[in-house]
PyMOL commands that place a pseudoatom at each C-alpha (Angstrom):
pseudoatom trace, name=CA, resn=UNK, resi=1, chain=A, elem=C, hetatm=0, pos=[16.648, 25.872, 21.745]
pseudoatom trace, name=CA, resn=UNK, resi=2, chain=A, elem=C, hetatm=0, pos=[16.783, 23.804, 18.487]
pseudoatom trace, name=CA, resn=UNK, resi=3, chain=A, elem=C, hetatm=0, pos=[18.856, 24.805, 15.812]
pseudoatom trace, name=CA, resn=UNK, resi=4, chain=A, elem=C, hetatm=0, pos=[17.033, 22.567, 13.379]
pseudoatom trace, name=CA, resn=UNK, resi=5, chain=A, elem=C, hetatm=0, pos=[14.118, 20.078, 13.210]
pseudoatom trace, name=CA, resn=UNK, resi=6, chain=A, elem=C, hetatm=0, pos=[14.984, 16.712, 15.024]
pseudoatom trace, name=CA, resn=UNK, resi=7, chain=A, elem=C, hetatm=0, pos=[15.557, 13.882, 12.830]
pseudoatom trace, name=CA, resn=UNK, resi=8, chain=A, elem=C, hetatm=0, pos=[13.131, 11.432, 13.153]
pseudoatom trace, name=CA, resn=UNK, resi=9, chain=A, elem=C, hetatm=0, pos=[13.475, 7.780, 14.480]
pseudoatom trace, name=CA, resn=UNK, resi=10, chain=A, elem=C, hetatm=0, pos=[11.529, 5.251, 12.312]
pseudoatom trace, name=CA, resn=UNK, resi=11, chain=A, elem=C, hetatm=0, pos=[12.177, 1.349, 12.619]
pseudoatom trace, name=CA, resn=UNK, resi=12, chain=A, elem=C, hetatm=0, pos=[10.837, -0.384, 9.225]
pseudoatom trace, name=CA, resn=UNK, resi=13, chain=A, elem=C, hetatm=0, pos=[11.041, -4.120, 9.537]
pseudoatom trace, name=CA, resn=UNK, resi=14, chain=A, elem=C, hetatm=0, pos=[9.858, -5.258, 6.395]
pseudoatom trace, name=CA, resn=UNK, resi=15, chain=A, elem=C, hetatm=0, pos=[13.585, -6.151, 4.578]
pseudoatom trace, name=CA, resn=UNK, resi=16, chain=A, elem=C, hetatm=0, pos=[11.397, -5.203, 0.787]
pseudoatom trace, name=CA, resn=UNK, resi=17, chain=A, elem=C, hetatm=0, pos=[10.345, -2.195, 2.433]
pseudoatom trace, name=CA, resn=UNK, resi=18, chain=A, elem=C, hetatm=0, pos=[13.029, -0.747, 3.916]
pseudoatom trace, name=CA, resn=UNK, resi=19, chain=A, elem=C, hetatm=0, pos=[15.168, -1.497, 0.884]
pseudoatom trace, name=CA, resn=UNK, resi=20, chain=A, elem=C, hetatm=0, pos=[12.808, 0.654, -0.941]
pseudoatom trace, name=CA, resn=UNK, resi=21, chain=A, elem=C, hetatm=0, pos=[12.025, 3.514, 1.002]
pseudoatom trace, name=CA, resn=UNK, resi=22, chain=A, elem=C, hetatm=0, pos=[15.110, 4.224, 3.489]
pseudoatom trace, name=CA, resn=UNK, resi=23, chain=A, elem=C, hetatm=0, pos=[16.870, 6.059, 0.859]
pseudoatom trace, name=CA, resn=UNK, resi=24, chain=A, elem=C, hetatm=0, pos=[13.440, 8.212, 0.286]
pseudoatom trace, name=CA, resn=UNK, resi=25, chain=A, elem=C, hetatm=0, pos=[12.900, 8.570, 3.748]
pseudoatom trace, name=CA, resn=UNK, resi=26, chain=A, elem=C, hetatm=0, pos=[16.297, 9.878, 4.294]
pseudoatom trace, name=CA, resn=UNK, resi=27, chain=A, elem=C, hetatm=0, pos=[15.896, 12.942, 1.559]
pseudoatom trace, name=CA, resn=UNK, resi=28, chain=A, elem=C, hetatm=0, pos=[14.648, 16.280, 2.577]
pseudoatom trace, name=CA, resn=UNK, resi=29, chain=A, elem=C, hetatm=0, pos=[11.144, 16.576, 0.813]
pseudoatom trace, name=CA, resn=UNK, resi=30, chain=A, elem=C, hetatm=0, pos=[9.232, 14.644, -2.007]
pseudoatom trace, name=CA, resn=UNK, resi=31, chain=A, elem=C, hetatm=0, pos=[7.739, 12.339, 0.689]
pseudoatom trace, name=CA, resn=UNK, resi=32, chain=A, elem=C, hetatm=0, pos=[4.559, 11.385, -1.954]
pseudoatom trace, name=CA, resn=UNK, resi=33, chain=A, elem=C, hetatm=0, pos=[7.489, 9.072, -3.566]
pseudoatom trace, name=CA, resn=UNK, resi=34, chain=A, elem=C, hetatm=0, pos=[7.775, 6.949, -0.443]
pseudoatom trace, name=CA, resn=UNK, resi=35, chain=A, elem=C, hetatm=0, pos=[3.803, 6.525, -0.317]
pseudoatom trace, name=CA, resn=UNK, resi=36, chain=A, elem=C, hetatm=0, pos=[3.837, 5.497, -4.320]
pseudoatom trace, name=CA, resn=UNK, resi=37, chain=A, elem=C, hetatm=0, pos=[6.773, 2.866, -3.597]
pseudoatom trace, name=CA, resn=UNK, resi=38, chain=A, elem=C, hetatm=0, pos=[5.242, 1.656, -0.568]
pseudoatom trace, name=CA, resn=UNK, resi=39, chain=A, elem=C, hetatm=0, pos=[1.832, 1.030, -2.040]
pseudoatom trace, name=CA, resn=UNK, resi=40, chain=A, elem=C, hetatm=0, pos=[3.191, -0.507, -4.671]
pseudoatom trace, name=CA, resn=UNK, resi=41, chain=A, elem=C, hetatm=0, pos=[5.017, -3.040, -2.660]
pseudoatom trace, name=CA, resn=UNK, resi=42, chain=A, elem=C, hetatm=0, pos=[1.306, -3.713, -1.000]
pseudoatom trace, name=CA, resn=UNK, resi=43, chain=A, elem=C, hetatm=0, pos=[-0.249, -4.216, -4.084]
pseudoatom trace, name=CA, resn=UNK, resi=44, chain=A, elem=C, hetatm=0, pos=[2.445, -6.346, -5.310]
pseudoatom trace, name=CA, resn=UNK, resi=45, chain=A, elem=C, hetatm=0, pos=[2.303, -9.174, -2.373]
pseudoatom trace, name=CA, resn=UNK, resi=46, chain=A, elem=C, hetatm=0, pos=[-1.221, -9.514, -2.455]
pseudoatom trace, name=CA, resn=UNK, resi=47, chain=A, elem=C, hetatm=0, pos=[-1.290, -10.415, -6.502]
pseudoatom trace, name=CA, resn=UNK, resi=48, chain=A, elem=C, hetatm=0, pos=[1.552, -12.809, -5.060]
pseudoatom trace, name=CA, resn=UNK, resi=49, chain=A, elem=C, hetatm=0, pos=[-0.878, -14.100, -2.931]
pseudoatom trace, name=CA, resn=UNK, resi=50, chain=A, elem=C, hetatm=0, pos=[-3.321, -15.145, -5.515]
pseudoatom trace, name=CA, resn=UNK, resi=51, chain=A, elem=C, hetatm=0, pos=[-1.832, -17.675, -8.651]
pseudoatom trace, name=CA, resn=UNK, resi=52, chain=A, elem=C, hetatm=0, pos=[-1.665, -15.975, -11.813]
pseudoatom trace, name=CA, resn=UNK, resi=53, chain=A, elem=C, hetatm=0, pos=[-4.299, -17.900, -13.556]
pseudoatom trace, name=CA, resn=UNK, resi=54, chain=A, elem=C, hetatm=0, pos=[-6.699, -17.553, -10.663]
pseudoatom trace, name=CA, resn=UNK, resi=55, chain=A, elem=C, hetatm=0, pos=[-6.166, -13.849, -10.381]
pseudoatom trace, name=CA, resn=UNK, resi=56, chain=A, elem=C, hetatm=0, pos=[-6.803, -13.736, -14.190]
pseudoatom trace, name=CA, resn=UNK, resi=57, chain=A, elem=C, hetatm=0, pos=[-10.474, -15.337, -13.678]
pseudoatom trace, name=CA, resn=UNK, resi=58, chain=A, elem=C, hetatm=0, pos=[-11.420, -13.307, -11.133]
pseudoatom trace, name=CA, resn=UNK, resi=59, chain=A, elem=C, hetatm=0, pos=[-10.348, -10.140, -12.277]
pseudoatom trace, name=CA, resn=UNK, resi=60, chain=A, elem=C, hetatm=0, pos=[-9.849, -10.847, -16.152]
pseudoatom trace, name=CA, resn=UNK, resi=61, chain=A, elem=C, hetatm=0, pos=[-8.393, -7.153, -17.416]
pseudoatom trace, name=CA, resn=UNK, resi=62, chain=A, elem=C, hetatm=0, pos=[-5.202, -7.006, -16.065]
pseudoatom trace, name=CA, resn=UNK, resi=63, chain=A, elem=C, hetatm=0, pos=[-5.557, -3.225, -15.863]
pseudoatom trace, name=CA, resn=UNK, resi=64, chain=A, elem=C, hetatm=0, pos=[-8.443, -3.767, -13.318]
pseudoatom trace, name=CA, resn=UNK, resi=65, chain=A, elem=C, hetatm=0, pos=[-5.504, -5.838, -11.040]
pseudoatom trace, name=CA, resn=UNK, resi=66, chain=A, elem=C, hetatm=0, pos=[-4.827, -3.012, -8.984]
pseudoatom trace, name=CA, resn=UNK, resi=67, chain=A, elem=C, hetatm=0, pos=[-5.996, 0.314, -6.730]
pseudoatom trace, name=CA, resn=UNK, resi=68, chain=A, elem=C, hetatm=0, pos=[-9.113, -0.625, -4.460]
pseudoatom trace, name=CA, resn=UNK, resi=69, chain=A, elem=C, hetatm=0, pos=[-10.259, -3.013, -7.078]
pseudoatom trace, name=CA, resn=UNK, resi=70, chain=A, elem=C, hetatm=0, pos=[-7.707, -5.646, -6.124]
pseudoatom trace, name=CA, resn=UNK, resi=71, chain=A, elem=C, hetatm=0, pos=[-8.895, -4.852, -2.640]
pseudoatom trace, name=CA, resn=UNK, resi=72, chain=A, elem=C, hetatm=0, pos=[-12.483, -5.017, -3.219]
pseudoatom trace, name=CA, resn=UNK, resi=73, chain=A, elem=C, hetatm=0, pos=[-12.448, -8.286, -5.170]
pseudoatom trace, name=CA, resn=UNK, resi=74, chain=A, elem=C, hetatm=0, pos=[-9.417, -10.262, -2.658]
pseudoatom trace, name=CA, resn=UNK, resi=75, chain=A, elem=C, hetatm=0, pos=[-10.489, -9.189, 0.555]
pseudoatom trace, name=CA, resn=UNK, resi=76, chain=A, elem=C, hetatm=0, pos=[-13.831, -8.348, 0.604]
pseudoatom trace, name=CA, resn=UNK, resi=77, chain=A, elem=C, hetatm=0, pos=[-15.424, -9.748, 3.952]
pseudoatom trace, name=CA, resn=UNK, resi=78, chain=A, elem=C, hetatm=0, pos=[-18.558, -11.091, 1.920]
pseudoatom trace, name=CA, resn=UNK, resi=79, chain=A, elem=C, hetatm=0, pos=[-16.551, -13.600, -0.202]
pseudoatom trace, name=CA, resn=UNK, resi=80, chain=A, elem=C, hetatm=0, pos=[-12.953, -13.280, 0.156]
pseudoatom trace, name=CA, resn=UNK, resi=81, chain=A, elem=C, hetatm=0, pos=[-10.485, -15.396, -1.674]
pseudoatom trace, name=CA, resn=UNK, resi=82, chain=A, elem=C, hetatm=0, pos=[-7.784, -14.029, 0.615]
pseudoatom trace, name=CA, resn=UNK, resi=83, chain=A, elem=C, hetatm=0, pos=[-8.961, -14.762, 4.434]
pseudoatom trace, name=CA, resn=UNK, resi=84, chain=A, elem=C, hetatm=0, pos=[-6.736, -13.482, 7.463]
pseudoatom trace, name=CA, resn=UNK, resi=85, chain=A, elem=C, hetatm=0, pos=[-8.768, -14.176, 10.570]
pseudoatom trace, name=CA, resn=UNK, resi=86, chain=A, elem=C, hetatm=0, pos=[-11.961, -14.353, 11.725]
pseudoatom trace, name=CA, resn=UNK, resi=87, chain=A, elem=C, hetatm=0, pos=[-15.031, -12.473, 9.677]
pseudoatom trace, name=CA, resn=UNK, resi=88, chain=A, elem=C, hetatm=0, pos=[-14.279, -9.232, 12.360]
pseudoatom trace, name=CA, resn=UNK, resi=89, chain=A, elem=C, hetatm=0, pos=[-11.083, -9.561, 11.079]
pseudoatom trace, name=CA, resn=UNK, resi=90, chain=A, elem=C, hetatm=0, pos=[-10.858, -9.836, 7.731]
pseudoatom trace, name=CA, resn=UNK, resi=91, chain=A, elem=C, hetatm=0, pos=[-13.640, -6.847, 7.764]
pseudoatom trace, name=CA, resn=UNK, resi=92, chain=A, elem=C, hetatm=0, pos=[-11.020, -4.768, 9.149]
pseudoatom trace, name=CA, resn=UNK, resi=93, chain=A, elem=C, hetatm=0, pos=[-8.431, -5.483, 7.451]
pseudoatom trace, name=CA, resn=UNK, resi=94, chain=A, elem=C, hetatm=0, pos=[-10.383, -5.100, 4.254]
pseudoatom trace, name=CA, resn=UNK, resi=95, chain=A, elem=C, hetatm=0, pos=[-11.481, -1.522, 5.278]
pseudoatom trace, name=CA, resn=UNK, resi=96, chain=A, elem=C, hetatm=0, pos=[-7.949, -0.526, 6.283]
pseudoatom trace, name=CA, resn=UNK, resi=97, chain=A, elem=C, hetatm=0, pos=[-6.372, -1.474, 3.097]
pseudoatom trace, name=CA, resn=UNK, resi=98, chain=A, elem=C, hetatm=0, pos=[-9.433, -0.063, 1.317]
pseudoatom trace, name=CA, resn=UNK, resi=99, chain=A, elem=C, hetatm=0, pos=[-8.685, 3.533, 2.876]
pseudoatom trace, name=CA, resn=UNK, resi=100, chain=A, elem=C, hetatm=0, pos=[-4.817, 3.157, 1.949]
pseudoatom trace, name=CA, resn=UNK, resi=101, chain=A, elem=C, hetatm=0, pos=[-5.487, 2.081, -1.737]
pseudoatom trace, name=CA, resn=UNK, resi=102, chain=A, elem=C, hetatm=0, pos=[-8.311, 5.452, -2.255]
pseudoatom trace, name=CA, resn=UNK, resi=103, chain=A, elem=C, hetatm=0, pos=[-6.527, 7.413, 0.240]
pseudoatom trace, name=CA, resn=UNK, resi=104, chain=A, elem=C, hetatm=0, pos=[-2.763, 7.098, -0.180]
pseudoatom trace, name=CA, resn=UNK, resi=105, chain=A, elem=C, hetatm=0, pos=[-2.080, 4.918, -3.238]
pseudoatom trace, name=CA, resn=UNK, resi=106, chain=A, elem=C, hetatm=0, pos=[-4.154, 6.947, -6.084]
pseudoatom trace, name=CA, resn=UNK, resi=107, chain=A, elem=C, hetatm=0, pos=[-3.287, 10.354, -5.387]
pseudoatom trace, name=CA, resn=UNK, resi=108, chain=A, elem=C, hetatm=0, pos=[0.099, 9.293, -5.536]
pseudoatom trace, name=CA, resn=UNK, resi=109, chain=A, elem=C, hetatm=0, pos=[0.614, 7.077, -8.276]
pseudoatom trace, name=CA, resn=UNK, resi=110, chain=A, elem=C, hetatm=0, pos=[-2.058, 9.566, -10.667]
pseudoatom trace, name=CA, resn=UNK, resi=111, chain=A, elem=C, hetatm=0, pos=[-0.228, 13.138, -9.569]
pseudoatom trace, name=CA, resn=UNK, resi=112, chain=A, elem=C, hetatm=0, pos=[3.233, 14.393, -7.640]
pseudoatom trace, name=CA, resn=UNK, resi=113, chain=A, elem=C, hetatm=0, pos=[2.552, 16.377, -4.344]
pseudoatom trace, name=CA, resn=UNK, resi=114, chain=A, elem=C, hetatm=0, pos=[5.089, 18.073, -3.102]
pseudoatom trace, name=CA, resn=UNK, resi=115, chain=A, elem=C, hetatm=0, pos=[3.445, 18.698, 0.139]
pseudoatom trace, name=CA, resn=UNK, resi=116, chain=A, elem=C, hetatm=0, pos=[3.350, 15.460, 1.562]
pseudoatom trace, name=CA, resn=UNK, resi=117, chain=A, elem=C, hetatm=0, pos=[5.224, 15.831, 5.367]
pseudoatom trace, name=CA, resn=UNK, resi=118, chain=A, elem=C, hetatm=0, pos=[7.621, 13.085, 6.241]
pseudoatom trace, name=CA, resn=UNK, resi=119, chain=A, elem=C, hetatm=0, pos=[5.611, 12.231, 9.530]
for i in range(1, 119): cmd.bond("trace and resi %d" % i, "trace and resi %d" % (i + 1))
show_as sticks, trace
zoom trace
């Protein structure tokens, strides 16, 4: 029988990433801290992706550079400026990172949760 929980195994490749959340990872609760960190990494490389100046015209109040509506107005499949792939693709992709901006990034950059499980 177990005496405790086993710890679990989890690879992170991204150098950034790992940097940022190992230590988080490693605690023993307050998981909703490695969600805010991570998505803030994500929102961070794709306003990299995009030139200052450019991201500026198409999304003029800085406040609106973030959550979904960075999302919504880089990757959307109709006219992205940011294109990964074919139009299948990039429709994907744009849903998926969609989802983690409404699903995981707002709740957890607007409140603290405490019951957010490590897995």
């Amino acid at each position: 029988m177990f005496e405790s929980a086993p710890t679990p195994v989890l690879m992170i490749y991204d150098e950034e990433l790992r940097q940022r959340t190992s230590d988080l990872l490693a605690a023993s609760g307050r998981y909703d801290r490695v969600l805010r960190e991570a998505t803030t990494v994500l929102e961070a490389r794709l306003r990299q992706k995009v030139p200052f100046d450019d991201l500026a015209k198409i999304i003029p109040n800085a406040a609106d550079q973030m959550e979904d509506n960075l999302v919504n107005k880089l990757l959307s499949p109709n006219n992205p400026i940011l294109v990964f792939g074919e139009r299948h693709e990039q429709t994907r992709l744009f849903r998926i990172l969609g989802g983690v901006m409404a699903y995981l990034r707002n709740p957890s950059h607007h409140s603290v949760d405490n019951n957010v499980e490590w897995s």
